[in-house]
Each structure stands twice: as C-alpha cells, then as structure tokens.
C-alpha positions, 0 to 999 in steps of 0.5 A, a space after each residue: 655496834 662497837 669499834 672505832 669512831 669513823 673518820 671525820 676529816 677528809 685528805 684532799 678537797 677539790 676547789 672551782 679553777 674559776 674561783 678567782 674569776 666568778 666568785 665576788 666573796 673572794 673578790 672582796 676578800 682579796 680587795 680588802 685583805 690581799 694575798 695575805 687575807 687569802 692564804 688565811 682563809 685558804 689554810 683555815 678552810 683546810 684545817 676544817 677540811 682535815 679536823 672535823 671535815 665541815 667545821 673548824 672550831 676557833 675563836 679570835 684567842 687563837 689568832 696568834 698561834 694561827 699566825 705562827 702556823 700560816 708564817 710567811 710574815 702573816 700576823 694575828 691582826 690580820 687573821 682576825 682582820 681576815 676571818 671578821 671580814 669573811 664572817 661579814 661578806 659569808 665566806 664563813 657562817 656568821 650565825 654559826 661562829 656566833 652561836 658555836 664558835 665555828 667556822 664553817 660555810 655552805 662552800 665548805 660543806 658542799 666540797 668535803 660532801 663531795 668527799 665523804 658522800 663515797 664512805 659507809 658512815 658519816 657522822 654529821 652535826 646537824 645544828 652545824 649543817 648548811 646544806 638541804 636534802 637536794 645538795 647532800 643526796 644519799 646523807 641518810 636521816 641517822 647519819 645526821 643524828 649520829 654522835 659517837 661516845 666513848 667506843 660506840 656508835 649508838 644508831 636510833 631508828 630512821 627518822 620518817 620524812 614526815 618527821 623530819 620535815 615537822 623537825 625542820 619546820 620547827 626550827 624554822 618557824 622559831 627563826 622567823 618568830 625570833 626575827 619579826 618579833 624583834 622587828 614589832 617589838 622596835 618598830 612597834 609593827 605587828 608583821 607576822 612571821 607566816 607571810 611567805 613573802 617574809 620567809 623568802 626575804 629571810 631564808 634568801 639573807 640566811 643563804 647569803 650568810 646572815 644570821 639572827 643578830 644581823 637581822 636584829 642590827 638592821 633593824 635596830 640601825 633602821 629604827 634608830 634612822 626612820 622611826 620618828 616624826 618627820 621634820 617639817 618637808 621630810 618624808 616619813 619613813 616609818 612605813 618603811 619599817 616592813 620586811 620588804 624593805 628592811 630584809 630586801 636587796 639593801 640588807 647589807 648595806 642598812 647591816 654596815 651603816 653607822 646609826 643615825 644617833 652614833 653619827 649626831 653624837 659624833 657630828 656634835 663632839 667635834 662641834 664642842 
C-alpha cells in the first residue's frame, strides 16, 4: 500500500476537570515546582499530544530551548528540575525516558487513544506502549507492528492471540528475571522470579511508573543498610532482603533514602 504515512499527533486532548482535586502526582508536582512546574508539564504533554501523538522525544539538552518556547519568566533549571521530579513521582515513564529518551506516560497514551481510537490506522511503537488490550480496545495487533518507511506501510499478517500473548510473556519474564536476579546476585538470595506474589510486587511498581534501574537502586540502597552482621542488641536485617519487603508499599521511600555508607562517609567528613 502506497500513500502518505497516516497522521501521528492528535489536534485536541481532553483533560479530567478534577485533576487538580483527586490527583496526588500533580499535588507533589505543584508542591514542589509550583505554577511554573505545572505550565512545563502541561506544555511538554501537548507537545507529545501534537508530534507523535503518545511520546515526546527530549532529552535535558534540550531544556533551554524548551524554556524560551514556554517563556513567561520559565528558565531551563526548572524545566529539568520539573520533568527529573515527574519521571521521580511517574508523571513521565522512567524506564522509558532512560531507555528511549522519551517522555510519555500511562496518562498520556490513555487521552491521545481516546483520540485516535476513531482513525482507520493507527501506527503505534509497541516498546513505547504502557497500555493492556483492556484499555486500548479496538487497537488491532498490526497496527501495533506498523512502522512506515519512505511512501509505504508494509502490513505483516495479524499476529494470533496465542502469539501475542507468548510475545508479551516473553518480555515480561526477562523483566522479572533482570529484577530478582540483581536482587540474588547483591543480597546473595536465591528468590525466583516465578513466584506470582513476586510478579505482583513488580508489575504493581511498574504501574506506578518505575523501571528497571529503580528496582536495582533499592536494592542496592537496602543491601548497603541490612546485609550485615548486626551489632550486638540490633536485630538482623538480612531476611528482610526479600521481595516482600524491598518491592512492597515502602519502595519509594528505600528508592529516595540516601544509603547507609554515602551517610557515614558524610557523618565522618564533618567529624574531620
């Protein structure tokens, strides 16, 4: 099939009226970063909205000129100040930006689909894509392959349900392999990444927007704190080193701490 490539961005985006009311990201965006914080995230989603429709490719080099565009006194600190806080709280994909240079999120694919669902064709990146096959209903598996070259779509045959569910159980399984490997390998543990209670810990941090090399920080933050000997009336920590604890509810916070030798190694500078 020969022709134009079909339109990537979308021309209008619809936003919840409550998303200043029932929405705790941009509580902590506006908390930390204020109005200004806001209009930056608000004009990089649109410029993901009207280029490629799901995903914006940026990268900190390009804070400045991101600045001059959004003016109004903005200045490239606080863009890069801004977007580092939304890839922290998962207003922006972290594994994604790291991986691809993107910005893009479950939120933003949610609203340009509700967009784009009504077009004939839709090309979609499907490394980039956040979203199940609940939530981007009628996005057909060729459309997911699609990728345009020169003047022409090449469209492959449809991929069965049966392969694209071996395809995705693929790519998950070397997600979980990748993660509790590095957990047995610094905590010298042997969890296996089959346990579904493990799954469940993971895939339930990769929806809130975390990826791979935050799971290796915590981990790394938690090993440096509780894999030792206890000093004498200390309880030992070490069989606290499990997926339970590590991927639990407390993952952002073991994420942000500071590790223990980064702080003795402080506490002993100002000593000297």
């Amino acid at each position: 099939m020969a022709g134009r490539p079909p339109k990537e961005g979308i021309d209008y985006v619809g936003w919840s009226v409550d998303m200043f009311e029932n929405d705790p990201k941009i509580d902590k965006l506006l908390d930390a970063q204020g109005a200004c914080g806001f209009l930056v995230y608000f004009y990089l989603c649109l410029r993901a909205y009207g280029s490629n429709g799901y995903f914006y490719r940026w990268s900190y080099d390009d804070a400045a000129t991101t600045a001059r565009k959004i003016g109004g006194g903005v200045g490239s600190e606080t863009v890069k100040n801004t977007v580092g806080l939304c890839l922290q709280i998962g207003l922006f994909d972290k594994r994604l930006f790291d991986r691809d240079g993107i910005l893009t999120s479950r939120g933003i694919q949610k609203r340009y689909w509700q967009v784009a669902k009504e077009r004939t064709v839709n090309l979609i990146k499907q490394e980039y894509w956040l979203l199940n096959e609940e939530e981007n209903a009628g996005l057909d598996s060729c459309a997911l392959k699609n990728n345009y070259a020169g003047s022409k779509l090449n469209y492959g045959p449809p991929k069965s349900n049966y392969d694209r569910q071996k395809e995705s159980k693929g790519k998950e399984s070397n997600l979980y392999t990748e993660i509790i490997s590095y957990l047995n390998e610094k905590a010298g543990t042997g969890y296996r990444s089959t346990s579904k209670k493990t799954r469940s810990l993971i895939d339930a941090r990769i929806r809130e927007g975390f990826g791979i090399s935050d799971f290796q920080r915590v981990i790394d933050n938690k090993v440096a704190d509780w894999n030792h000997p206890p000093r004498e009336g200390q309880e030992d920590m070490r069989p606290y080193l499990r997926p339970e604890t590590l991927f639990g509810t407390k993952f952002e916070s073991y994420l942000n701490q500071r590790r223990a030798e980064e702080g003795e190694e402080r506490r002993w500078r100002r000593l000297d």
